[in-house]
N, C-alpha and C positions, 0 to 999 in steps of 0.2 A: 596078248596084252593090247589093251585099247592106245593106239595112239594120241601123244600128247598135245600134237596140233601146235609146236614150240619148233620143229624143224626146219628148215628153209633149204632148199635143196638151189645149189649156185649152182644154172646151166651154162659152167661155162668152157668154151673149147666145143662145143655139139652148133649142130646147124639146126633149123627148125621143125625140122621132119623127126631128126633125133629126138631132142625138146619135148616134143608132145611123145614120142615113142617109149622113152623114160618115166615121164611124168604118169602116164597111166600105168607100168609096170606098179610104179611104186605108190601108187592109190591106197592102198591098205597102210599106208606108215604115213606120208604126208601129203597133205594138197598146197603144200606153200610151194615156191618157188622163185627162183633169186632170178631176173633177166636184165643183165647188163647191157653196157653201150655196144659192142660186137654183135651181140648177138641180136638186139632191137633191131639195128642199122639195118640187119641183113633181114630180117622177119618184120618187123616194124607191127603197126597194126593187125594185120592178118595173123602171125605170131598169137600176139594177145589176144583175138578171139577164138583162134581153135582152142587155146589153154584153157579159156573160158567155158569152152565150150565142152570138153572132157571135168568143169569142176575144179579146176584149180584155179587156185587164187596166185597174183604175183607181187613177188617186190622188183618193183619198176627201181632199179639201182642208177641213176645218170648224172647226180651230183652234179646240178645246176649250180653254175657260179656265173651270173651274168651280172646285167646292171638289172635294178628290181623289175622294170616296164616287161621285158625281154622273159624274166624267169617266169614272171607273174601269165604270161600267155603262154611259157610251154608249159607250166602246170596246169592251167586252167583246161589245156587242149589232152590232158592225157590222165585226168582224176574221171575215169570213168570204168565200172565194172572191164573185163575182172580184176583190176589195181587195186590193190590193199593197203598197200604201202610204197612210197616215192618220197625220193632222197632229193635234197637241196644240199650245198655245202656252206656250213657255219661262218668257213673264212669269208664269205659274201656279206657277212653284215647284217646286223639289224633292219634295216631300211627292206633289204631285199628275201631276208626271211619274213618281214610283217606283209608286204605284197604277195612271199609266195602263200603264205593264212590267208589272204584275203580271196585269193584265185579259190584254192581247196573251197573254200566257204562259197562262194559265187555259181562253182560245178556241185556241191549238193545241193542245192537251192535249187539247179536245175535239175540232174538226173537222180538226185534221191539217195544218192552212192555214194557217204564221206569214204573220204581217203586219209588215212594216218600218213600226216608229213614229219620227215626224220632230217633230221640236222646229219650228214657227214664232220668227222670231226678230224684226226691225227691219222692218217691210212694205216692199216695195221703193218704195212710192209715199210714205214720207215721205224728209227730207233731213235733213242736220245741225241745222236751223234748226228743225226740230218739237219736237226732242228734250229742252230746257228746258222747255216746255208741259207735259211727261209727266211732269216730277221725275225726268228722268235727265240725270247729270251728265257723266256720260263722254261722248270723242268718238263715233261711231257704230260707227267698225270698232272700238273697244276693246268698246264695250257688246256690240257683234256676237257677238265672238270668244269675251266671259264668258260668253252664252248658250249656246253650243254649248259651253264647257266643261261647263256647267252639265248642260246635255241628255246630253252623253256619259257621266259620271260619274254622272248617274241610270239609265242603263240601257239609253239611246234608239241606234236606229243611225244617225241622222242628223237632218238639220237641216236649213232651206229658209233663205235665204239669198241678198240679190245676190253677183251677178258680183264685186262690186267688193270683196266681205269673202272670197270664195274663198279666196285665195292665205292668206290669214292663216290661217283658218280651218283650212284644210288643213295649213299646218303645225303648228298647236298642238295641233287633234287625230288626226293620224295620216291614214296611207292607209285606213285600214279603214273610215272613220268617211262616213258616205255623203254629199255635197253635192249637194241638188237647188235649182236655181236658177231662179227666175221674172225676172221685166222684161227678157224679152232680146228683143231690137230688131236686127235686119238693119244696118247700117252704113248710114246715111241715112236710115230709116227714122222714122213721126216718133213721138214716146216716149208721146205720150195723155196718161195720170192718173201715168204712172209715173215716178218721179223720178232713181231710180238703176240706169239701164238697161246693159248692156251688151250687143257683137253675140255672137252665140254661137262662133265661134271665141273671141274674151277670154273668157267665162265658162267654157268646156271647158278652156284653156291655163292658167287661174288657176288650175285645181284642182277643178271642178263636175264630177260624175258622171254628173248627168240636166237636162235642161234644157226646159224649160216657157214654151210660146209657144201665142199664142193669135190674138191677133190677123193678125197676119202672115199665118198660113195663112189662117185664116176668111174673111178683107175681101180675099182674093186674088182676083183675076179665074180663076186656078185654082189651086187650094188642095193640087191632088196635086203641082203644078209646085214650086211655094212649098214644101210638105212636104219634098221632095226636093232642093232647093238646100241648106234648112238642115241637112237629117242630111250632106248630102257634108260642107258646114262643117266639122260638127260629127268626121266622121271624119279630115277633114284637120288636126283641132288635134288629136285626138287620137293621129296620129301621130306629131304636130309635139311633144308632148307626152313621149311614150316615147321619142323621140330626145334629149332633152335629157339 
């Protein structure tokens, strides 16, 4: 079966020689790939061109939350092939999402290579029961849903997001507006640190566009097997989805 090109493989716990060692196993199922703050830190640059360099594309994950001057030059400094997508965090504000649009727009102007900027919105490892702690008063899916308002209306093409705020999500800001979904868990599967999981058919049917698994594949006894169960999944909600 052709893959769906909607995977996103989170390298995380691997070191960078792993990384890329992974990454080409699993070439026949996806070229996405998740690389977080660990593992950047440790591979940085170099990292991102061997990836590049084997054909994968990455989601640069590092949820900038500065002041705008500050976020607007590390985006500026890291919207360049192979980065596909790169995360800011919504609770930063308008001010510092409209600068981090303006950096993205400024690096294709010069290397020809947009970048899809994503709002972080509610981490999918807290729950309803955090959200008093932080000085937020709303329920989770309202607070959810005003962040990706928030993100879309600054400039952003989308937004990372559980499963479980999709369906909202999706319709209050339109088909265009991109949903990439982390904490998704196989149906049985057991959830770790993550609190608001769903399996990747529910995250694809709710309304998710890309979908971001990490463990499942990694901790697989074989992880090309695993890779390939969830993009079928993930095609078959997708059908299940157009037919509606």
């Amino acid at each position: 079966m052709k893959a769906t090109g909607r995977l996103i493989l989170a390298l995380d716990g691997v070191d960078s020689r792993q990384s890329v060692d992974l990454m080409q196993r699993l070439g026949g199922v996806t070229r996405l790939c998740k690389v977080g703050p660990a593992l950047f830190h440790s591979g940085g640059r170099e990292l991102l061109e061997r990836l590049g360099e084997i054909g994968v594309e990455v989601f640069l994950d590092l949820k900038f939350h500065d002041i705008p001057q500050t976020v607007f030059s590390a985006v500026r400094n890291l919207c360049a092939p192979p980065v596909r997508f790169l995360t800011i965090h919504a609770l930063g504000g308008p001010k510092m999402m409209r600068r981090a649009v303006e950096a993205v727009r400024e690096a294709a102007g010069r290397n020809g290579s947009p970048v899809d900027l994503l709002a972080a919105t509610i981490l999918t490892s807290l729950g309803p029961a955090d959200l008093p702690g932080l000085g937020i008063d709303r329920p989770l899916e309202e607070e959810t849903r005003n962040l990706a308002l928030l993100a879309r209306d600054s400039g952003l093409q989308g937004i990372v997001c559980s499963g479980r705020e999709a369906g909202s999500i999706r319709t209050a800001c339109g088909n265009r507006f991109l949903i990439v979904t982390p904490g998704v868990r196989p149906a049985g599967g057991p959830s770790q640190d993550q609190v608001r999981t769903v399996t990747p058919a529910a995250a694809i049917r709710a309304g998710a566009d890309f979908l971001v698994v990490g463990r499942p594949i990694m901790q697989a006894a074989d992880p090309v097997a695993a890779a390939r169960e969830i993009d079928a999944e993930i095609e078959t909600a997708r059908k299940a989805r157009k037919e509606r």
